[in-house]
N, C-alpha and C positions, 0 to 999 in steps of 0.2 A: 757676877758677870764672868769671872773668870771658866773659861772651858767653855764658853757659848760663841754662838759663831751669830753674826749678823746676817740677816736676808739678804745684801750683795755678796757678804764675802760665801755663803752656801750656793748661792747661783754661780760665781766665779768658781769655786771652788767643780762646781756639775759640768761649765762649759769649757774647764781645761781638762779631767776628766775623761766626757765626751774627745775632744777634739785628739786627745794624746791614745785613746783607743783608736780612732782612724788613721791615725797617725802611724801606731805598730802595726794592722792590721791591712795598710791600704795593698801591700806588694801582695797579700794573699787572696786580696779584693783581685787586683789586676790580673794575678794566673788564672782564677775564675773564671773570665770575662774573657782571656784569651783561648783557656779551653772549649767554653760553650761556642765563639766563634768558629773555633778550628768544626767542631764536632756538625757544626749546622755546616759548612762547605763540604763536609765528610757526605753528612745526610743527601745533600743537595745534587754533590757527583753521583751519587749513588741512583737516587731518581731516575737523571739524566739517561747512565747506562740503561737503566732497565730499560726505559721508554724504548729506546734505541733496538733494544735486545725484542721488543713485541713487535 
C-alpha cells in the first residue's frame, strides 16, 4: 500500500490542485475581462460616431 493514494485523498488531492490554479491565474482572468470590456465600449463609441457621421 505504500505509494498509493486512496480515492478521497486523489480527489482532494485534484480539487486543491484545481482550486490553487484559479487561485494564480484569477488576476489574469480579471485583466481579460476588463480588456474585452474596455474594447466593446471602444467598439460601441465607435458605431455611435459613424451613425452620426451618415
Amino acid at each position: 500500500m505504500f505509494g498509493r493514494l486512496t480515492l478521497p485523498q486523489w480527489l482532494f488531492a485534484t480539487i486543491l490542485g484545481i482550486a490553487g490554479g484559479v487561485y494564480i491565474y484569477q488576476p489574469i482572468f480579471e485583466q481579460y475581462s476588463r480588456d474585452q470590456q474596455a474594447l466593446k465600449e471602444k467598439l460601441k463609441l465607435a458605431q455611435e460616431s459613424e451613425e452620426k457621421k451618415s
